[in-house]
DOBAKOL-660798 format. One line per 10 residues: number of its first residue (from 1); their letters; for each residue y, x negated, z negated of C-alpha. Coordinates in pm, 1 decimal, padded with zeros to 6 digits. Layout:
REM DOBAKOL-660798
NUM) A) Y,X,Z | ...
REM end
This chain:
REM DOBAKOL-660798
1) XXXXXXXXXX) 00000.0,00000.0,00000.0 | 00300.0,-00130.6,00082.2 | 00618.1,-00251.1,-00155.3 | 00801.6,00099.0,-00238.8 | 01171.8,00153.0,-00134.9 | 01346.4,00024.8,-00441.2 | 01580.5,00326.0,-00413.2 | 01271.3,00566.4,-00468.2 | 01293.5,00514.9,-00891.4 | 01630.1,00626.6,-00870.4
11) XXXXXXXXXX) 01559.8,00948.2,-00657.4 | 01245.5,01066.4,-00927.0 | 01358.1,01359.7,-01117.0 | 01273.2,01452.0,-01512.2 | 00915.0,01490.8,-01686.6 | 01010.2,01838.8,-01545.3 | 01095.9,01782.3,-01180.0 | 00966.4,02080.6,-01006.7 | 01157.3,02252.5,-01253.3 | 01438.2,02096.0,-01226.6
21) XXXXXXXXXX) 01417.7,02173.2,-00806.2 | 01308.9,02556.4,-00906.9 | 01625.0,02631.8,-01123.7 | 01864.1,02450.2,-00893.5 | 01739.9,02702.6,-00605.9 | 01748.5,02997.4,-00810.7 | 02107.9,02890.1,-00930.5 | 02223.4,02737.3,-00605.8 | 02111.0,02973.5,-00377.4 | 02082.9,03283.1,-00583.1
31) XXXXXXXXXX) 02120.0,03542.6,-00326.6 | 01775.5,03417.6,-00207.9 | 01611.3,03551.6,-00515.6 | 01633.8,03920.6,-00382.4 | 01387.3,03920.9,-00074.6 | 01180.4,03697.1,-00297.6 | 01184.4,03967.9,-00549.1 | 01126.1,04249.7,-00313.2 | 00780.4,04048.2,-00165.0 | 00704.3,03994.8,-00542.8
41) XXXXXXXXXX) 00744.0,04335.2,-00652.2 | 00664.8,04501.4,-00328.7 | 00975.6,04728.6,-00338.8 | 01245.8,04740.2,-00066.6 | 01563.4,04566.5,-00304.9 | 01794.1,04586.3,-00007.1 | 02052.5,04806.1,-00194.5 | 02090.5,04521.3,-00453.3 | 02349.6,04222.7,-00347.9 | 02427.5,04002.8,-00641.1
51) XXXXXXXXXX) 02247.9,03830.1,-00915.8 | 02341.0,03760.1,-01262.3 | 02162.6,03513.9,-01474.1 | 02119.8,03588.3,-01874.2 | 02118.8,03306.4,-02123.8 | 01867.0,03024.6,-02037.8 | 01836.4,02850.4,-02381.4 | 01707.9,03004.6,-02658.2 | 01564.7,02867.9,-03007.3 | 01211.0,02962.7,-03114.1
61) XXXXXXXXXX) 01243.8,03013.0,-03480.2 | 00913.2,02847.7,-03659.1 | 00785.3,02912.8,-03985.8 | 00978.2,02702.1,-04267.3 | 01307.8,02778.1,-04123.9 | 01308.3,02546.7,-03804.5 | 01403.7,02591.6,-03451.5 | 01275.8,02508.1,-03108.1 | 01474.4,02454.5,-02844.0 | 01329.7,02627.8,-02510.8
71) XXXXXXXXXX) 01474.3,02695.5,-02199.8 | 01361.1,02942.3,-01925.7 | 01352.0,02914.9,-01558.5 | 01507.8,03206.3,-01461.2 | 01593.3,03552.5,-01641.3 | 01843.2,03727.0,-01444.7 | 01946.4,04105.3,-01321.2 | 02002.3,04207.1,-00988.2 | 02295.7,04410.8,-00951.6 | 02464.4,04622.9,-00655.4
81) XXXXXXXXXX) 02817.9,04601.2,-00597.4 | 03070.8,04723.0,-00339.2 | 03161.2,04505.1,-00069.2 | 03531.0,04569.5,-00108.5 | 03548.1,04632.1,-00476.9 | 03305.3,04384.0,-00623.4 | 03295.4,04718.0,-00871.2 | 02914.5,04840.7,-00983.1 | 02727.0,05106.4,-00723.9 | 02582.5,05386.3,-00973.6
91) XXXXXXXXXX) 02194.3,05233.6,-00870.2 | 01998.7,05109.8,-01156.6 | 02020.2,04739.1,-01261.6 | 01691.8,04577.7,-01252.5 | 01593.3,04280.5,-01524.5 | 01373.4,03981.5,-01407.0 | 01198.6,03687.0,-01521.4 | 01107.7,03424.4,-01270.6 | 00872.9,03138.6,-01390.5 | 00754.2,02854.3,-01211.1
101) XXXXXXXXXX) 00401.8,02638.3,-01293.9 | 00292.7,02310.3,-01126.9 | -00110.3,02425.9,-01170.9 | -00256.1,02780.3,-01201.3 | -00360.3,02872.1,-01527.5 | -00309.5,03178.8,-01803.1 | -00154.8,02886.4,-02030.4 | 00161.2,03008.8,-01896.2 | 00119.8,03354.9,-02068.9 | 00246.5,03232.4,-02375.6
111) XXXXXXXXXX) 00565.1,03076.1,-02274.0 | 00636.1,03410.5,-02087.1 | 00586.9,03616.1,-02389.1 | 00821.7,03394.0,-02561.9 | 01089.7,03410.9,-02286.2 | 01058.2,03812.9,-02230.6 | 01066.1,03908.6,-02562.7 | 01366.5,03627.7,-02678.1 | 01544.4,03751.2,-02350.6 | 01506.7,04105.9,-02421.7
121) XXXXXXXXXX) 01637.8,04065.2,-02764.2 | 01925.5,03869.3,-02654.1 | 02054.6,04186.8,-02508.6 | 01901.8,04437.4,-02704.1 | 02121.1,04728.3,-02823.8 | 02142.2,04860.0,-03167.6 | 02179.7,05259.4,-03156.5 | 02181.4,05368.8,-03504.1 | 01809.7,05306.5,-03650.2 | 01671.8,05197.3,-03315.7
131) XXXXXXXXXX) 01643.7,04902.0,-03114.6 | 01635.6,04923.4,-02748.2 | 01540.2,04620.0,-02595.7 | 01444.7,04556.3,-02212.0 | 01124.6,04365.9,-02100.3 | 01234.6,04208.0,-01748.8 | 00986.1,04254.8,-01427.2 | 00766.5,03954.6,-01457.7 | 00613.2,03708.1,-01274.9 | 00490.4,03335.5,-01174.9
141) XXXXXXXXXX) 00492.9,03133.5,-00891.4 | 00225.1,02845.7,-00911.9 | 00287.2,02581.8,-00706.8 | -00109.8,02427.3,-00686.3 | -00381.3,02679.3,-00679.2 | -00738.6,02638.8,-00839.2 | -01075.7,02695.9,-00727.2 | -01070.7,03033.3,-00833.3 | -00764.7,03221.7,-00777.1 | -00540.2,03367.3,-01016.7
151) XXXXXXXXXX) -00442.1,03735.1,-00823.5 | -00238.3,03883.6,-01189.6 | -00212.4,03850.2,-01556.8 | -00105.2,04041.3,-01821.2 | 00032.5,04047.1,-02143.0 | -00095.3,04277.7,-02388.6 | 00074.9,04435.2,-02685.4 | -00125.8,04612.5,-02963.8 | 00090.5,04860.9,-03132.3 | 00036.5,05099.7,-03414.4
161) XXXXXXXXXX) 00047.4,05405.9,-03186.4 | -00095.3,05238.0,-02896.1 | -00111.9,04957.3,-02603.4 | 00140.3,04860.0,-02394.6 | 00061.4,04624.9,-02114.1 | 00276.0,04370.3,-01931.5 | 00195.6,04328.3,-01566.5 | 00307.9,03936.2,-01487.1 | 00318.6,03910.2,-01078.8 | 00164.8,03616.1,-00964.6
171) XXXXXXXXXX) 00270.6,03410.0,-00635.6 | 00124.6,03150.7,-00471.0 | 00302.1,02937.7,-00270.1 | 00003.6,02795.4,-00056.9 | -00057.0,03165.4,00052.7 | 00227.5,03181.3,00267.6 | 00236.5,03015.4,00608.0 | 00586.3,02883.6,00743.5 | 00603.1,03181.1,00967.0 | 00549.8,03435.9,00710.5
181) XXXXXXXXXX) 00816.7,03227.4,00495.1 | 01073.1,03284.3,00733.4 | 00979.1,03652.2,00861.1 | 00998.0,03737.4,00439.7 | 01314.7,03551.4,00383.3 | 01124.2,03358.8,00104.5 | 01328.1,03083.9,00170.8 | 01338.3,02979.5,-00195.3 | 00999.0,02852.1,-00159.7 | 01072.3,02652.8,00131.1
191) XXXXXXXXXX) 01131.3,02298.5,-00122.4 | 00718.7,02372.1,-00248.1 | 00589.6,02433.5,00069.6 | 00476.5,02061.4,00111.0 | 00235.2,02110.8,-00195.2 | -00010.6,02285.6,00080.7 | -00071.0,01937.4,00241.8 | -00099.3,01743.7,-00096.7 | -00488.4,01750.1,-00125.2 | -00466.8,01562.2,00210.3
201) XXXXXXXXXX) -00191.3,01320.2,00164.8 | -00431.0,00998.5,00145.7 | -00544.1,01114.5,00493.3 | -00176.7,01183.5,00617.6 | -00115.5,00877.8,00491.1 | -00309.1,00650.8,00726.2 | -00350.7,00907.6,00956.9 | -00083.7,00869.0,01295.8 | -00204.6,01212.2,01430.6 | -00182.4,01387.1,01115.4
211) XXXXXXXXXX) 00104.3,01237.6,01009.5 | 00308.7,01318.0,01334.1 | 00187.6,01693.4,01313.2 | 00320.7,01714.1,00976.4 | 00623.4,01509.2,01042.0 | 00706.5,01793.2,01338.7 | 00641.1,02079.5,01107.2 | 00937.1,01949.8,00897.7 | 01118.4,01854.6,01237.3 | 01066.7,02262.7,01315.6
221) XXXXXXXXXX) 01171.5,02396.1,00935.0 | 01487.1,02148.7,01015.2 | 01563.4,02378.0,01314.4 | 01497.8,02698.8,01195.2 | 01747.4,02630.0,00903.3 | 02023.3,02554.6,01127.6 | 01946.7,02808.1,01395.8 | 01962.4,03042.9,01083.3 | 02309.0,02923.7,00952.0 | 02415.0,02853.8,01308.5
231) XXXXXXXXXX) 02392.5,03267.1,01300.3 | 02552.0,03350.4,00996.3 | 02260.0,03413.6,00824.0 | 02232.2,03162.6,00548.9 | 02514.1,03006.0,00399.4 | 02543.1,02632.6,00541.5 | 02541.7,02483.8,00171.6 | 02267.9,02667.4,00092.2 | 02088.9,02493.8,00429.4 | 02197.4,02185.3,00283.9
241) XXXXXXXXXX) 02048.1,02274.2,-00118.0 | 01690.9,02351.2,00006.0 | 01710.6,02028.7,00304.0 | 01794.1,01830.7,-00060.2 | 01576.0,02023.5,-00306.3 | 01236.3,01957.1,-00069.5 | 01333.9,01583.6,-00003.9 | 01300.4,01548.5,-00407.8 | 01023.2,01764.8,-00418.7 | 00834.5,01527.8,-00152.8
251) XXXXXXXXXX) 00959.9,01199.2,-00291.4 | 00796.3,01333.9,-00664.3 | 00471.3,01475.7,-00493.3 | 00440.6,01126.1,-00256.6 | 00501.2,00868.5,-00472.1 | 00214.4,00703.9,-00420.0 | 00236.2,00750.1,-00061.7 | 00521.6,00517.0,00071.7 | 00444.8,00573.0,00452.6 | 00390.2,00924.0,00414.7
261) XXXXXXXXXX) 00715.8,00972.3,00189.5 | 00934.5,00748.3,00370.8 | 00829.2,00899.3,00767.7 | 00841.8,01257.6,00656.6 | 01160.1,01176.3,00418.1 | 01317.9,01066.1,00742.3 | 01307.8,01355.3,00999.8 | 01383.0,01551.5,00702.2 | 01765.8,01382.2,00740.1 | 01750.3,01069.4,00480.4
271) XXXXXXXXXX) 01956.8,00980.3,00205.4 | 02249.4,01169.0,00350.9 | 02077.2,01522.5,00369.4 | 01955.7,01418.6,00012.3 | 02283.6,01340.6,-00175.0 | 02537.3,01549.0,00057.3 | 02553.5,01891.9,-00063.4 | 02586.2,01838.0,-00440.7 | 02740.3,01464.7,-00412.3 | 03070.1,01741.7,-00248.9
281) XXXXXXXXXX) 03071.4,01943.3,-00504.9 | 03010.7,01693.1,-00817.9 | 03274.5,01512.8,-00698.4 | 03503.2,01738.5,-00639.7 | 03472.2,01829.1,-01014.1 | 03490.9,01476.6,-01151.7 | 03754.6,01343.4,-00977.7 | 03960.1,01694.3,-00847.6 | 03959.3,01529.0,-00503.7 | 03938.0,01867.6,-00302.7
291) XXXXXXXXXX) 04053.3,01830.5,00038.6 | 03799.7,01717.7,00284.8 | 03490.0,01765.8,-00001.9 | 03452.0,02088.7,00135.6 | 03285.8,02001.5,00505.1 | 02977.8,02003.0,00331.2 | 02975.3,02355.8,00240.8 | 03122.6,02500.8,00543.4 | 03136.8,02355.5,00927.8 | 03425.2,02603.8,01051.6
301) XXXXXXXXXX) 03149.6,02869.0,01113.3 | 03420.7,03206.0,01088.1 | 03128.9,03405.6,00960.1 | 03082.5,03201.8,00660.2 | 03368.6,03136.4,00565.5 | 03423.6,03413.0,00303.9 | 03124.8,03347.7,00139.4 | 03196.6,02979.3,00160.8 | 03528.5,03043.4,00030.1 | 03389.0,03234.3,-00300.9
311) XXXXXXXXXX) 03144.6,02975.3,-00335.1 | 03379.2,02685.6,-00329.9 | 03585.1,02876.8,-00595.0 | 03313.8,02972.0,-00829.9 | 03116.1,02551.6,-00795.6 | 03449.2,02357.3,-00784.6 | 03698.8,02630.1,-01033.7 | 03949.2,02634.2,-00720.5 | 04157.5,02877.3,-00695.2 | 04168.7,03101.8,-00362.1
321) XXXXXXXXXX) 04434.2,02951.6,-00199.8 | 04288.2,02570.6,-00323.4 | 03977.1,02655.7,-00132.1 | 04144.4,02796.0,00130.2 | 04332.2,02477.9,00202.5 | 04009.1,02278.6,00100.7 | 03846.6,02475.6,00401.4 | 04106.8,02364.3,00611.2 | 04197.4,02751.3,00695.9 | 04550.9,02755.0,00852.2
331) XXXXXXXXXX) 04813.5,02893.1,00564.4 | 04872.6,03187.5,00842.4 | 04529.1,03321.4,00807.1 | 04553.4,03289.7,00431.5 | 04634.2,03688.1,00411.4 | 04371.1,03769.5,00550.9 | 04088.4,03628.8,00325.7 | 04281.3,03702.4,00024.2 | 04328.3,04062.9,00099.5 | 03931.4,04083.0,00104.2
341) XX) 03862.1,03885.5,-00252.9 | 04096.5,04149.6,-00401.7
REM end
């Protein structure tokens, strides 16, 4: 095996990095967690157009008086709005809990209990002598799947007057070609969707054929993306998130794999695709050097650029007419995009 890229150290994430890449999707490209939730839940969620994430730390408390620090993946509501207004539509809110688990196994159960029931009570409503707390709409998405497959789970509560069962949705991400990815919308899962390929990667690895088919499959995902945002149909920094997010998945999964990693790493756009997109906007916090950071989140696409525009304000704390000019919008136009944030 040959002498790994010195700069590879540097690009490993946490103890936790498939984690780490989940959360950053679900926060970073948020919007994407509604068709993920409809294939989930197998309910049409169309009406529904913004997320809202609850707390994500909480503290166990243990026997003795101490505390445990634990933080969940993703407990959030999907809300509908009005275009115009940003005001609530009178159509129920729906509460969610989104976990994600390197290997398939019921171990996970436990952790979920902990997060549904700690979630629930962080919002839980006191109406004279009851409590009303909502459980969220569960479910997992393992990233490796076993011999035998895990199709649901459930978490089971034994109550005085009776039993009431938790369904906990289970998704797996090798069960979804790259076609059926892209005709769902799951484009969340698009960073994980190398795992599929990992039982092979000593093969890949020495293999030229194989490694040039795989190699074009990432070529093709490239292509798709930007046809997609090209459109208007994904947000260009969200393009650029998941092009980042599965370069750090790979370089974590193929770390023992230098050829592999480095040949696939490349046609997936390098070190620039990898540190681009959040380099923008981490900068632009640090230092509050705006103008010019904000190519990376929009290319002049017209389409975009209202969403682009809310997203610059909401990452980088701009104000409308900051990310206007950080967009590069003529001050002429300016009316015309403010009129629709009101």
């Amino acid at each position: 095996m040959g002498q790994k890229d010195p700069s590879t150290k540097d690009e490993l994430l946490s103890s936790t990095p498939y984690d780490d890449v989940h959360r950053t999707m679900e926060n970073d490209c948020r919007k994407w967690l509604i068709p993920l939730m409809s294939e989930i839940f197998q309910e049409n969620l169309d009406e529904y157009n913004d997320v809202v994430f609850t707390k994500e730390t909480h503290f166990m408390n243990h026997e003795g008086g101490g505390e445990e620090k634990r933080i969940t993946d993703g407990s959030f509501w999907l809300i509908a709005r009005d275009e115009e207004t940003k005001e609530k539509i009178s159509v129920k809110e729906k509460k969610y809990l989104c976990e994600c688990q390197t290997n398939a196994d019921s171990s996970i159960l436990i952790r979920m209990f902990e997060y549904a029931t700690q979630t629930a009570l962080d919002e839980s409503v006191l109406a004279g002598h009851i409590l009303k707390v909502t459980i969220p709409h569960c479910a997992v998405i393992f990233l490796r799947s076993p011999g035998t497959e895990i199709d649901s789970m459930t978490m089971r509560m034994e109550a005085p007057k009776g039993t009431l069962d938790i369904d906990v949705r289970v998704v797996r991400v090798g069960d979804y070609s790259l076609d059926e990815i892209f005709e769902k919308k799951l484009y969340i899962l698009l960073p994980f969707y190398v795992f599929r390929y990992e039982k092979q990667f000593p093969e890949y690895n020495t293999n030229d054929k194989l490694l040039e088919s795989l190699k074009a499959e990432y070529v093709t995902i490239g292509k798709r993306l930007n046809e997609l945002a090209d459109k208007g149909e994904i947000e260009e920094y969200y393009k650029k998130i998941t092009q980042e997010m599965s370069e750090k998945v790979l370089v974590n999964l193929a770390v023992k794999y230098d050829r592999l990693r480095e040949e696939v790493r490349d046609v997936m756009g390098g070190k620039v695709i990898m540190t681009e997109a959040t380099r923008i906007l981490n900068q632009g916090k640090a230092e509050g050097r705006i103008e010019g950071k904000a190519e990376g989140i929009a290319e002049g696409k017209t389409a975009n650029l209202l969403e682009n525009l809310q997203a610059l304000m909401e990452t980088m704390a701009l104000t409308a007419e900051q990310a206007l000019a950080a967009l590069k919008v003529p001050e002429d136009q300016y009316p015309k995009y403010l009129s629709k944030l009101k």
